[in-house]
OpenMM code with the backbone's topology and positions (N, CA, C; nanometers):
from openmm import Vec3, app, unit

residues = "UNK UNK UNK UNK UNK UNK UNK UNK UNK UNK UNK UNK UNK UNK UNK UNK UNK UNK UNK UNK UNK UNK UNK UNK UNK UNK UNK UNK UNK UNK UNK UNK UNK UNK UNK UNK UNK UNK UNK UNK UNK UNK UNK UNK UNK UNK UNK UNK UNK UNK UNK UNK UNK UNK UNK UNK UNK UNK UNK UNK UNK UNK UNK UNK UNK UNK UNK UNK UNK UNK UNK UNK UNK UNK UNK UNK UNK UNK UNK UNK UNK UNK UNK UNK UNK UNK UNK UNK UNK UNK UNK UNK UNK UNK UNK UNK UNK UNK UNK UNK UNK UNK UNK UNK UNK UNK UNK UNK UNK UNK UNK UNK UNK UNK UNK UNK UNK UNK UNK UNK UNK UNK UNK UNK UNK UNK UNK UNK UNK UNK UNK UNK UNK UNK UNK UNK UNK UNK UNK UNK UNK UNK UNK UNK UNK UNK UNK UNK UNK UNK UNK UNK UNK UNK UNK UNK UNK UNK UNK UNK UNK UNK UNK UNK UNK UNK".split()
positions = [
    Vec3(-1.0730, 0.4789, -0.0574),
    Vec3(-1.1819, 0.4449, -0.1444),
    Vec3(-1.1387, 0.4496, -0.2892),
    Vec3(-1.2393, 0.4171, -0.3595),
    Vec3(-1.1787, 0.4024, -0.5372),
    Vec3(-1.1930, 0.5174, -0.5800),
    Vec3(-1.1326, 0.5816, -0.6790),
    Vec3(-1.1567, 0.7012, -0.7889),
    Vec3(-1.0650, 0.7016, -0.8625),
    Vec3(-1.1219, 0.7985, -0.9361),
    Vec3(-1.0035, 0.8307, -1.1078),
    Vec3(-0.8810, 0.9177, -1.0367),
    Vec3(-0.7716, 0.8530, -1.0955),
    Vec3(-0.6166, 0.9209, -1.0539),
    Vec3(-0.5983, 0.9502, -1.2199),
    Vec3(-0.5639, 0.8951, -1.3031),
    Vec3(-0.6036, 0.9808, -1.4205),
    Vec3(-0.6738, 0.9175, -1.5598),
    Vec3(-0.6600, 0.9410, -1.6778),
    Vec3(-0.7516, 0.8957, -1.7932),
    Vec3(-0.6549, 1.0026, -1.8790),
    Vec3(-0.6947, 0.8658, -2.0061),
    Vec3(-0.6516, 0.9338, -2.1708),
    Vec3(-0.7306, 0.8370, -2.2217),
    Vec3(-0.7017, 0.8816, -2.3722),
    Vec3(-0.7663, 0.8138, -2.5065),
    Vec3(-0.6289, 0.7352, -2.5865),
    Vec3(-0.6263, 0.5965, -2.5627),
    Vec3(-0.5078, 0.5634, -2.6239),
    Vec3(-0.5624, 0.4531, -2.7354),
    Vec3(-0.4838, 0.4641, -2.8402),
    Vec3(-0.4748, 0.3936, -2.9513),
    Vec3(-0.3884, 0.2581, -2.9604),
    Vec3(-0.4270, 0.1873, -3.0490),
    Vec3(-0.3579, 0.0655, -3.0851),
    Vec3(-0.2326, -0.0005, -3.0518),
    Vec3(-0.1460, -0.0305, -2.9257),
    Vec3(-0.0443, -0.0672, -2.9292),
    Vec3(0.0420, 0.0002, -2.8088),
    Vec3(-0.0856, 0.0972, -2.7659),
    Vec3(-0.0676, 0.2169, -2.6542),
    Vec3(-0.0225, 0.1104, -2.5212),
    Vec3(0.0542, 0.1883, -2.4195),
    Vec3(0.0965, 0.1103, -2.2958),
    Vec3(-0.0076, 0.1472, -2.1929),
    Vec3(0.0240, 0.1536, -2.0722),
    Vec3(-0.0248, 0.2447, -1.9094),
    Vec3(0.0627, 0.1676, -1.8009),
    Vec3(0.0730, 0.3127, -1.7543),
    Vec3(0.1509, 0.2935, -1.6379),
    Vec3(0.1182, 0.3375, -1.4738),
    Vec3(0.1521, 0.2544, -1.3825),
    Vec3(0.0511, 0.2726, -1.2811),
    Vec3(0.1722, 0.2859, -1.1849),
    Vec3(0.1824, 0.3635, -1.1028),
    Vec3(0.3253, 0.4124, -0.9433),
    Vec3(0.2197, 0.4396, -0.8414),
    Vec3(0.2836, 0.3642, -0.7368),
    Vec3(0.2466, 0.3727, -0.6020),
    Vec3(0.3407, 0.4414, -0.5015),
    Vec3(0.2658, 0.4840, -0.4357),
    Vec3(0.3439, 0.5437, -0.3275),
    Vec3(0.4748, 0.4781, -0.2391),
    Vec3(0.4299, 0.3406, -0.2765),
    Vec3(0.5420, 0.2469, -0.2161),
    Vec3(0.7083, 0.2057, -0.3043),
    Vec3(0.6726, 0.3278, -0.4344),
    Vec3(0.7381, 0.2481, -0.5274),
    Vec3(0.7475, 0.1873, -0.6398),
    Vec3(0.6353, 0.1441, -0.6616),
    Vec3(0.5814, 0.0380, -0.7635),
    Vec3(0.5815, 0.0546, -0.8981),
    Vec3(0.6194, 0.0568, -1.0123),
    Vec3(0.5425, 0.0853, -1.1091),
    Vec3(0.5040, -0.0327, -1.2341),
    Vec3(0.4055, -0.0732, -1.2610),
    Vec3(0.3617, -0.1723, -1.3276),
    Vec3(0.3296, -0.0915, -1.4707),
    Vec3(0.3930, -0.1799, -1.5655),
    Vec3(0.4120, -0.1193, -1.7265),
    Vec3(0.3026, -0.2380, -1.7666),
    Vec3(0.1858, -0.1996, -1.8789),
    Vec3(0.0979, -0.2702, -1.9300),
    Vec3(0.0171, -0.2556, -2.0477),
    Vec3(0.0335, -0.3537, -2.1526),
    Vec3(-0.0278, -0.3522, -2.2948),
    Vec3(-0.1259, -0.2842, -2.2722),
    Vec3(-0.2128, -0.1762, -2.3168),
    Vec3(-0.3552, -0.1608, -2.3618),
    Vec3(-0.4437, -0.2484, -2.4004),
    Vec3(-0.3945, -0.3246, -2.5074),
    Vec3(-0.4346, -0.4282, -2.6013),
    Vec3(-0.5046, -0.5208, -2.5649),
    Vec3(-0.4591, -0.5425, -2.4052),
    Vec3(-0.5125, -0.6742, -2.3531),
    Vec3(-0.6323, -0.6087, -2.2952),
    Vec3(-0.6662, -0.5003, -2.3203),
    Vec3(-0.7995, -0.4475, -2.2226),
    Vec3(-0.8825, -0.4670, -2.3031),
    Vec3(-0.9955, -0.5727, -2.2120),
    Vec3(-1.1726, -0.5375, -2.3302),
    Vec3(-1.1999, -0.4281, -2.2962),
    Vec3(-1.2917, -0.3923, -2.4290),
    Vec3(-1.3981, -0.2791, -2.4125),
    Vec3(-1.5197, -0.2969, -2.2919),
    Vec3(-1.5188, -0.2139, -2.2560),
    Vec3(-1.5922, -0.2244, -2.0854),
    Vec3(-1.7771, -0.1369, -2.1657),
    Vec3(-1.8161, -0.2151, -2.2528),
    Vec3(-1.9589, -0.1904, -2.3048),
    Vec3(-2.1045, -0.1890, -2.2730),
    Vec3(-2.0857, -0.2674, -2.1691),
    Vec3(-2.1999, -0.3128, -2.1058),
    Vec3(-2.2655, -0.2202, -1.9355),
    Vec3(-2.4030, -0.1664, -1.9277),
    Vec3(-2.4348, -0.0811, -1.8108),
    Vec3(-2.3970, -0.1602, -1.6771),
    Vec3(-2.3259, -0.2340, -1.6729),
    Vec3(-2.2920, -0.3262, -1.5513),
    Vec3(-2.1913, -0.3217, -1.5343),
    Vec3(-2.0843, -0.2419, -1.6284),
    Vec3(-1.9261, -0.3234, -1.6441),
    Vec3(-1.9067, -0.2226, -1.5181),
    Vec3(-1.7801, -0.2919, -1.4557),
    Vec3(-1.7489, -0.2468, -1.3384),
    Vec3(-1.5315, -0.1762, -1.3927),
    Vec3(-1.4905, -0.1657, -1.5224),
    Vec3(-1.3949, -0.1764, -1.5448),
    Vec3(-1.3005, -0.3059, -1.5170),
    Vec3(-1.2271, -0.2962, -1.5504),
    Vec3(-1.0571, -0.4050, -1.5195),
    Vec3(-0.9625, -0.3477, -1.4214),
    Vec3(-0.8896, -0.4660, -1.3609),
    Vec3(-0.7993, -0.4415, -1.2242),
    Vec3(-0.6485, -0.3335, -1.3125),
    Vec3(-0.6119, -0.2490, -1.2852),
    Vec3(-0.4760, -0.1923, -1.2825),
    Vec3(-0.3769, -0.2674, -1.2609),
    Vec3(-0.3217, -0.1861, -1.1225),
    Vec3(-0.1798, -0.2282, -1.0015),
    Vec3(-0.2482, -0.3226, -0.9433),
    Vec3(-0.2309, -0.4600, -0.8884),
    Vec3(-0.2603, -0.4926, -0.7623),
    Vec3(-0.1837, -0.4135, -0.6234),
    Vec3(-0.2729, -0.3474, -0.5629),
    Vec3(-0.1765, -0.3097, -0.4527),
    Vec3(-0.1386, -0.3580, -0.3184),
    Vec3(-0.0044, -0.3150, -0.2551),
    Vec3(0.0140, -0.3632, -0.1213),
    Vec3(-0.0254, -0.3237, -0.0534),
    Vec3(-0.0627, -0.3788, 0.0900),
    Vec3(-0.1006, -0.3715, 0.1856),
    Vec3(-0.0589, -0.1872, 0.2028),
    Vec3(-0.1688, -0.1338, 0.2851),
    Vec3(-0.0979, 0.0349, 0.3314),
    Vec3(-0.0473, 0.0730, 0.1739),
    Vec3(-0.0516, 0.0636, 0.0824),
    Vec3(0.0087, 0.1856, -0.0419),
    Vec3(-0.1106, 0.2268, -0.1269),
    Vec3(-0.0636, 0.2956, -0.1856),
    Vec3(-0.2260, 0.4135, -0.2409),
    Vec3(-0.1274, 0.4485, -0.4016),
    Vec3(-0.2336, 0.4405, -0.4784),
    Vec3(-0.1705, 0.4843, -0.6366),
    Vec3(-0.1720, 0.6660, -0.6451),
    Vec3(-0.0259, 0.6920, -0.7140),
    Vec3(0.0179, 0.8157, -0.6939),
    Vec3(-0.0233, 0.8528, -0.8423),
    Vec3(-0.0167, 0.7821, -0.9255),
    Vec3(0.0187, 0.8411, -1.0634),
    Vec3(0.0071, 0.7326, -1.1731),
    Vec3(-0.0132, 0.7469, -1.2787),
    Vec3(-0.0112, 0.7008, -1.3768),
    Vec3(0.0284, 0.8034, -1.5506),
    Vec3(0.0173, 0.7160, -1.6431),
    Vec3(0.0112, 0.7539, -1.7557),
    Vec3(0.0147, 0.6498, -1.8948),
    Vec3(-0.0872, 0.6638, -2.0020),
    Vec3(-0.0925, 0.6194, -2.1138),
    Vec3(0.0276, 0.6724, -2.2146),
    Vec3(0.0993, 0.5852, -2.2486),
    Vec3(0.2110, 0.6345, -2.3293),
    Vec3(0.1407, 0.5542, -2.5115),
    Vec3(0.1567, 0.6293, -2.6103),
    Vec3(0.1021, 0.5846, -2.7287),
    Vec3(0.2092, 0.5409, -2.8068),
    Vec3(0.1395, 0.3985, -2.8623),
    Vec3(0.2789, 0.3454, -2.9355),
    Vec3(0.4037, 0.4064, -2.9999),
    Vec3(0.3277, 0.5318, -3.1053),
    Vec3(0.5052, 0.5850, -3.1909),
    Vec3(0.5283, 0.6814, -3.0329),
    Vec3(0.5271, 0.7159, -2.9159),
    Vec3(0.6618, 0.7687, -2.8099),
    Vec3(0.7040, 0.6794, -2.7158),
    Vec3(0.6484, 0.5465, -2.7549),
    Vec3(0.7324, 0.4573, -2.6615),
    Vec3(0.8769, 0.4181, -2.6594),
    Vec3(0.9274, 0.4538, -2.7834),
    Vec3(1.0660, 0.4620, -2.7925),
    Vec3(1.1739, 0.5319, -2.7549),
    Vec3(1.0826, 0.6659, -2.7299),
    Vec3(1.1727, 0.8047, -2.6352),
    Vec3(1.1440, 0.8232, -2.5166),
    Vec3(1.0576, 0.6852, -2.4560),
    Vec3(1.0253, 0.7255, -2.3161),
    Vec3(1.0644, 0.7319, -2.2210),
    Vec3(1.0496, 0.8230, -2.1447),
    Vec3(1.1212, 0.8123, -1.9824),
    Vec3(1.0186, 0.8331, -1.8798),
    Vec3(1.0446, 0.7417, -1.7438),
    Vec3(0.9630, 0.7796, -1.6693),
    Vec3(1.0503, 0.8530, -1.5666),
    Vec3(0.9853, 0.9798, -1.5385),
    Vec3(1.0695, 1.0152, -1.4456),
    Vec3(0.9880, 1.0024, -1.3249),
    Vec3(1.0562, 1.0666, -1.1551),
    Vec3(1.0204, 0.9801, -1.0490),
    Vec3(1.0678, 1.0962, -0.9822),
    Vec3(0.9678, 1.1608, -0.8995),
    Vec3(0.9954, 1.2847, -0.7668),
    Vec3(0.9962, 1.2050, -0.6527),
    Vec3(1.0314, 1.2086, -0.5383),
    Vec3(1.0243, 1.1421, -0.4008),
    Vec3(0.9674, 1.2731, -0.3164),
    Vec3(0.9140, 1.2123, -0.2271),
    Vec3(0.8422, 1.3257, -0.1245),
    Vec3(0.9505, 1.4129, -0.0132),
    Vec3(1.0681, 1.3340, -0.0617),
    Vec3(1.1903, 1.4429, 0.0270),
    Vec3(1.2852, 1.4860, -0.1178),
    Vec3(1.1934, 1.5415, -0.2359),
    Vec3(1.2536, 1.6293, -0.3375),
    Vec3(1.3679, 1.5456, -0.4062),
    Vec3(1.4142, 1.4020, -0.4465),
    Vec3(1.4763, 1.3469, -0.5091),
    Vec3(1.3811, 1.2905, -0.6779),
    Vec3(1.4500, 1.3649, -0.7613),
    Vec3(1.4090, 1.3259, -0.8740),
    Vec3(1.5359, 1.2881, -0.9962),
    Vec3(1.4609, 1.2142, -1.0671),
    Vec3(1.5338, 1.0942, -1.1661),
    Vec3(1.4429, 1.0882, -1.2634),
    Vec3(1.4853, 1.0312, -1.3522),
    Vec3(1.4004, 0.9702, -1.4895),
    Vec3(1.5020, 0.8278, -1.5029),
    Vec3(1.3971, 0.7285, -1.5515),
    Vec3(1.4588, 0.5734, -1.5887),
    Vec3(1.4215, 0.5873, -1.7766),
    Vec3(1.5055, 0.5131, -1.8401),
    Vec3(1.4406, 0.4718, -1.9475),
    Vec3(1.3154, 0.3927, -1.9331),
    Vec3(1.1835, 0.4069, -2.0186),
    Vec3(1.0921, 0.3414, -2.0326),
    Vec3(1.0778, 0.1699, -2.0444),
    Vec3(1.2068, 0.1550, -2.1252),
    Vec3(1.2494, 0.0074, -2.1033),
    Vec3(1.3267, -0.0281, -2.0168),
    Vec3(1.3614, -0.0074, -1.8861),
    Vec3(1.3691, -0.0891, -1.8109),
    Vec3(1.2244, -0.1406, -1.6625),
    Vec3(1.1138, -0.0798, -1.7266),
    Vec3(1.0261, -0.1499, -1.6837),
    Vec3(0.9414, -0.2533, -1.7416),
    Vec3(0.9756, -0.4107, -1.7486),
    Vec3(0.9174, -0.5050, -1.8239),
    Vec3(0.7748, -0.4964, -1.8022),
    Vec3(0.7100, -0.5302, -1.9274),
    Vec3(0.5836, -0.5285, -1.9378),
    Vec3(0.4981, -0.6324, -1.8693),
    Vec3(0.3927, -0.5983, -1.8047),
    Vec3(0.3507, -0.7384, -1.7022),
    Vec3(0.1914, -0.7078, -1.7143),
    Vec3(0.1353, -0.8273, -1.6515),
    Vec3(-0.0253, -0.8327, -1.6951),
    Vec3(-0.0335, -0.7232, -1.6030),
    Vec3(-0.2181, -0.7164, -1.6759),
    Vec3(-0.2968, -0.6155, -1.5007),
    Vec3(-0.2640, -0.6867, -1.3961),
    Vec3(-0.3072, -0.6712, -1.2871),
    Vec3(-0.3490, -0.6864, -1.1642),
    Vec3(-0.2245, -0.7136, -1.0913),
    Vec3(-0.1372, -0.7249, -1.1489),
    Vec3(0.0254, -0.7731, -1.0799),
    Vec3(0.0909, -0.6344, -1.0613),
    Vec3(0.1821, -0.6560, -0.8895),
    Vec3(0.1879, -0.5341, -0.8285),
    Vec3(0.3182, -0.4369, -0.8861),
    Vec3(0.3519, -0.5178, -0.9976),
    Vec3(0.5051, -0.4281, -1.0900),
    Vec3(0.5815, -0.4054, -1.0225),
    Vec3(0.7155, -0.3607, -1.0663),
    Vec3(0.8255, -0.3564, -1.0531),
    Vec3(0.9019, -0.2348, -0.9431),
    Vec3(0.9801, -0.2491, -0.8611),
    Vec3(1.0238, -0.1656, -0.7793),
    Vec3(1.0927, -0.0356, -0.8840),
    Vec3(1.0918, 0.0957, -0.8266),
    Vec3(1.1309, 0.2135, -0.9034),
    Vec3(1.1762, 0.3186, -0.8276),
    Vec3(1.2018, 0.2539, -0.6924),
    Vec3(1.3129, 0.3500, -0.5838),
    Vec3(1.3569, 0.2785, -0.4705),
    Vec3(1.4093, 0.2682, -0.4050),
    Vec3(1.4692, 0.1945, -0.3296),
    Vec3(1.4585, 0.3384, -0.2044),
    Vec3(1.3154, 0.3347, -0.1694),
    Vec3(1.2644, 0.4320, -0.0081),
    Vec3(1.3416, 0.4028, 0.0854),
    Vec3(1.3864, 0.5326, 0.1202),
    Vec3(1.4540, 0.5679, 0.2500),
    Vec3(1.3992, 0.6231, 0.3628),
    Vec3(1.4788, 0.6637, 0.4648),
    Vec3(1.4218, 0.7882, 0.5109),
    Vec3(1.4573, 0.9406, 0.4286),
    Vec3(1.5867, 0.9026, 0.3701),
    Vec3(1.6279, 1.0314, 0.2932),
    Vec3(1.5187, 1.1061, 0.1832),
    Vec3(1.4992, 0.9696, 0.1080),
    Vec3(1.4507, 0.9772, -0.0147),
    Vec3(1.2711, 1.0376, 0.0439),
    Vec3(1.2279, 0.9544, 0.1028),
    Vec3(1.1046, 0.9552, 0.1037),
    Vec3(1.0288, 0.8652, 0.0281),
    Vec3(0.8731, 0.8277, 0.0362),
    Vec3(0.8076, 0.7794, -0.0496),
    Vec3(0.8005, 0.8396, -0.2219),
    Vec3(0.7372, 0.7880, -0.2975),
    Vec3(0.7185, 0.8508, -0.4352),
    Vec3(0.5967, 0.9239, -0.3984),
    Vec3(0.6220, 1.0539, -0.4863),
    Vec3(0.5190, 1.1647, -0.4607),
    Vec3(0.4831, 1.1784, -0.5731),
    Vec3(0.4961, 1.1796, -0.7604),
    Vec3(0.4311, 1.1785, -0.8578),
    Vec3(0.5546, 1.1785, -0.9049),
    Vec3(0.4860, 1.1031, -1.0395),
    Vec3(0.5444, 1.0049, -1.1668),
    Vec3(0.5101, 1.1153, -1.2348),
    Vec3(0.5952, 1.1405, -1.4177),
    Vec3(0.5564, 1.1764, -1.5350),
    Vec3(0.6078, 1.0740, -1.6645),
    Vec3(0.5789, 1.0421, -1.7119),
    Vec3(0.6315, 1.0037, -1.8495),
    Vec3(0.6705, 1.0463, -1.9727),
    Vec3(0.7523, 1.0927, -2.0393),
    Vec3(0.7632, 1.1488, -2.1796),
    Vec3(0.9356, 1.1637, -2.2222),
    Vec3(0.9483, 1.2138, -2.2988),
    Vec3(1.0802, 1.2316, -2.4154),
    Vec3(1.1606, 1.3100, -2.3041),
    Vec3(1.3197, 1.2999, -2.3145),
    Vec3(1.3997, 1.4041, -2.2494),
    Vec3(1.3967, 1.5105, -2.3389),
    Vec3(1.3119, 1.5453, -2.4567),
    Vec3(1.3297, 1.6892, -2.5309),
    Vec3(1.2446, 1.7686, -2.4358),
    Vec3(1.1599, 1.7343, -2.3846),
    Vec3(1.0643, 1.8249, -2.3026),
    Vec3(1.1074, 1.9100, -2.2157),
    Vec3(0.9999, 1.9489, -2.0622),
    Vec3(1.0373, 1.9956, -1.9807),
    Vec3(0.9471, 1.9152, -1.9181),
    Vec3(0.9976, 1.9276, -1.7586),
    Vec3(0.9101, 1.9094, -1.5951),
    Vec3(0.8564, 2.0128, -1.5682),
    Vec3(0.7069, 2.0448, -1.4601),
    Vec3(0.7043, 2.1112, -1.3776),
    Vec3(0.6533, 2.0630, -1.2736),
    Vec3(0.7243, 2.0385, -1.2039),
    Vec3(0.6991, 2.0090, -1.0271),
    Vec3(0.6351, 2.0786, -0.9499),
    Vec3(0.4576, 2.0753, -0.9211),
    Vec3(0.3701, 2.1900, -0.8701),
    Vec3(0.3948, 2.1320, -0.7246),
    Vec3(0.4109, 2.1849, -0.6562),
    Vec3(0.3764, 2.2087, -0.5070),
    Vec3(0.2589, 2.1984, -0.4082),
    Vec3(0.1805, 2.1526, -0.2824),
    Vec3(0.0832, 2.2076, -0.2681),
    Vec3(0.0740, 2.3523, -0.2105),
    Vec3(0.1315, 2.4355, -0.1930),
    Vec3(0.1338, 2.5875, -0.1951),
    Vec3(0.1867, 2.6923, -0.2472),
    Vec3(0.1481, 2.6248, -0.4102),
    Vec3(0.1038, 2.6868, -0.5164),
    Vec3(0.2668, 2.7263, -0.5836),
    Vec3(0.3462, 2.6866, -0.5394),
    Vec3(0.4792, 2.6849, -0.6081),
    Vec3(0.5457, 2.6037, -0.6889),
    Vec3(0.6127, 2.6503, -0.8070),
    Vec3(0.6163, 2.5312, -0.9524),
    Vec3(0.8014, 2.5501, -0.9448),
    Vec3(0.8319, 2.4391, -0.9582),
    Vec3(0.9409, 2.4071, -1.0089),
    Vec3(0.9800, 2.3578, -1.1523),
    Vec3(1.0490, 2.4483, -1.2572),
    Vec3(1.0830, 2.3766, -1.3677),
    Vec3(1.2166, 2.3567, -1.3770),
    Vec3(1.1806, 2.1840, -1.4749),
    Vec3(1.3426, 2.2039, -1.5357),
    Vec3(1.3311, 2.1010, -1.6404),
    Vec3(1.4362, 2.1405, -1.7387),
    Vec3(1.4238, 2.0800, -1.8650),
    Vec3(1.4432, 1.9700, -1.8311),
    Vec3(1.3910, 1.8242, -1.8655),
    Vec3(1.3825, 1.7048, -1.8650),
    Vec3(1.5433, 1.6203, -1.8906),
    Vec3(1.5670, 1.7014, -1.9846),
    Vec3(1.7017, 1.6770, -2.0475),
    Vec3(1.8190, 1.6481, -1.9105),
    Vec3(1.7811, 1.7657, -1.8509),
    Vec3(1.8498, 1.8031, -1.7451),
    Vec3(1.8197, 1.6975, -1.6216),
    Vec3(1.7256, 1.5994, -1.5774),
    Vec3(1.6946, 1.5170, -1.4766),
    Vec3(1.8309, 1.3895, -1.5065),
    Vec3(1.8617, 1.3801, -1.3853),
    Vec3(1.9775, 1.2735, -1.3818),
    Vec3(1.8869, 1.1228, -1.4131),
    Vec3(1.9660, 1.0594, -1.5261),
    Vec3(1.9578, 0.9479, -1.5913),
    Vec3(1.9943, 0.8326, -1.4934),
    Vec3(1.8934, 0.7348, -1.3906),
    Vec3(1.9056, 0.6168, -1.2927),
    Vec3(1.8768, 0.5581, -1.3454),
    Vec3(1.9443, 0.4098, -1.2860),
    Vec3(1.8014, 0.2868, -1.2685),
    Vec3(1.7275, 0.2773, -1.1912),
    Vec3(1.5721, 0.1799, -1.1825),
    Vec3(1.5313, 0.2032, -1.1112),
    Vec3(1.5421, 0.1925, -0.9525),
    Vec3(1.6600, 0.1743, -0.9011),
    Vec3(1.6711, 0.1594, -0.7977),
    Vec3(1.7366, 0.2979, -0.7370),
    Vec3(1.8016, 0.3321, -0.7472),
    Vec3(1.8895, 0.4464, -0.7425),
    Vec3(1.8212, 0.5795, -0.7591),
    Vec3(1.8279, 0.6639, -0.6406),
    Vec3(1.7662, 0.7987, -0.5940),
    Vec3(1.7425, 0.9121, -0.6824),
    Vec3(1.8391, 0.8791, -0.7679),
    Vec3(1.8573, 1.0213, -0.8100),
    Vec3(1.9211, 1.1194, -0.7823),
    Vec3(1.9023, 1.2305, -0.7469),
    Vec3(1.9633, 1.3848, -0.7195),
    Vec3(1.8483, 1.4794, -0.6482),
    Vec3(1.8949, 1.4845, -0.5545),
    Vec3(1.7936, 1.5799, -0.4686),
    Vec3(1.7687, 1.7751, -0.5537),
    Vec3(1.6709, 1.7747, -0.6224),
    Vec3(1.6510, 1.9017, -0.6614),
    Vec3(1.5289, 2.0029, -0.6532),
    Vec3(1.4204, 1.9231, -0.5660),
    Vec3(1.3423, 2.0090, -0.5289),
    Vec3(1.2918, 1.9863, -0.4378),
    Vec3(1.1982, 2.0672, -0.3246),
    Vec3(1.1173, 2.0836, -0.1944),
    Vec3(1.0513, 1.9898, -0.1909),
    Vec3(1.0125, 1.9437, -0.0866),
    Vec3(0.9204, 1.8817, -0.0052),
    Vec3(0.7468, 1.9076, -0.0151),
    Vec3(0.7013, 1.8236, -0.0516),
    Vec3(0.5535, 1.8989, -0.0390),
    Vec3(0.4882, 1.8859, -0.1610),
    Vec3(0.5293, 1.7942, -0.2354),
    Vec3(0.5510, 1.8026, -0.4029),
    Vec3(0.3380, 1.7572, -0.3670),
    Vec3(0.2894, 1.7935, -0.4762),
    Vec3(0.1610, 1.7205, -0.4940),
    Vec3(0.1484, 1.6539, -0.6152),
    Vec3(0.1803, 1.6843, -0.7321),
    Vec3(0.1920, 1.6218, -0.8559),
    Vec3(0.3198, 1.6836, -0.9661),
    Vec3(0.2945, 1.6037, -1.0644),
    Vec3(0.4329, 1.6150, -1.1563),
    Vec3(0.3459, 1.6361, -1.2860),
    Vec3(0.3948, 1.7188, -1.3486),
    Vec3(0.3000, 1.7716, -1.4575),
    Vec3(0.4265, 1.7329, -1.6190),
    Vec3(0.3841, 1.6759, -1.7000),
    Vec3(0.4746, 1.6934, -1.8162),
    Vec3(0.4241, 1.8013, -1.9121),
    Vec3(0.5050, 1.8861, -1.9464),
    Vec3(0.5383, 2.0392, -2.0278),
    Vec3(0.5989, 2.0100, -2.1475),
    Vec3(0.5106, 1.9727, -2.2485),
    Vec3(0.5848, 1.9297, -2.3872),
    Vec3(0.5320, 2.0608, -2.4920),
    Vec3(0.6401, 2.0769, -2.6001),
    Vec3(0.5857, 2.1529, -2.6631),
    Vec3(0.4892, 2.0961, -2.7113),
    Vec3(0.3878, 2.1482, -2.8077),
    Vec3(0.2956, 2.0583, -2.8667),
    Vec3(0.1873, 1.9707, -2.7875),
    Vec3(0.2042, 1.9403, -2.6783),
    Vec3(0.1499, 1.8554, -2.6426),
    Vec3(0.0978, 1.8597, -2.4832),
] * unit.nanometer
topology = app.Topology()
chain = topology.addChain("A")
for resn in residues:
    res = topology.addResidue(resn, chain)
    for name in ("N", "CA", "C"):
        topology.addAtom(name, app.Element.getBySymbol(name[0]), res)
C-alpha cells in the first residue's frame, strides 16, 4: 500500500533521491515539482516501480551539499559502499532510475540508502536494536555496480546519516 518512507524541507535547486529494494536509484530536480496547493491534490509520481520491488529509502540533498555527495548503499547480506553523487544522472519523476548494485545471492537485495559528505559518519541500526558505526570516510569508494565490502550483519532495517551539525 502507499505511505511516507521519508520527507524534508528542501530549497531552491534541492535534488531527491528514491532506492528500491531491487536496486534502483532515481536522482531528481526538486524544481520540477509543483506546489501540491489544492484540498484535492493527490501529490506527484517519485520512482516508477518494478514489478515485485518496494521503495527502501530516499533522501533530499540541498543544493550547496550536492557537491560532496555520496550515496552510500547497505545490502541485506551486510555489503556496504558509497558511489559519488554524480554518477547518478539526473532523470524526470516517474522513471524507474538507474541500477546501484548488481544483486546477488551474496550481496542480497538493498536494505537502506544514506546520502551525505565522506566527513561524516554511518550508523547502521539493526532490527534488534544493534547499531553499527563507521566513519563514512572509511566506506569503500564503488561504482554503482560493484558490491562493495562486506562489513556488517544481516538484518539491517535502516541507515541513519550521523553528521556533526546536522
Amino acid at each position: 500500500g502507499d505511505g511516507v518512507l521519508f520527507a524534508a524541507v528542501a530549497g531552491d535547486g534541492a535534488q531527491a533521491l528514491f532506492a528500491t529494494r531491487g536496486a534502483q536509484v532515481l536522482r531528481t530536480a526538486l524544481d520540477d515539482v509543483n506546489p501540491q496547493a489544492s484540498g484535492t491534490a493527490r501529490g506527484v509520481a517519485g520512482i516508477g516501480l518494478r514489478a515485485g520491488d518496494t521503495l527502501v529509502g530516499g533522501a533530499v540533498v540541498a543544493s550547496s551539499d550536492l557537491a560532496d555527495a555520496w550515496l552510500f548503499i547497505v545490502s541485506a547480506r551486510g555489503w556496504l559502499k558509497r558511489v559519488p553523487l554524480t554518477e547518478y544522472p539526473l532523470q524526470g519523476r516517474g522513471t524507474q532510475g538507474v541500477r546501484t548494485l548488481n544483486v546477488s545471492a551474496d550481496t542480497g537485495d538493498v536494505a537502506a540508502i544514506a546520502c551525505g559528505p565522506a566527513s561524516g559518519g554511518l550508523d547502521v541500526l539493526f532490527a534488534n536494536g544493534r547499531r553499527f558505526h563507521v566513519a563514512a570516510a572509511d566506506v569503500p569508494v564503488e561504482n554503482r555496480y560493484n558490491r562493495g565490502r562486506r562489513m556488517v550483519d544481516m538484518h539491517i532495517t535502516r541507515l541513519v546519516k550521523n553528521e556533526i551539525g546536522g
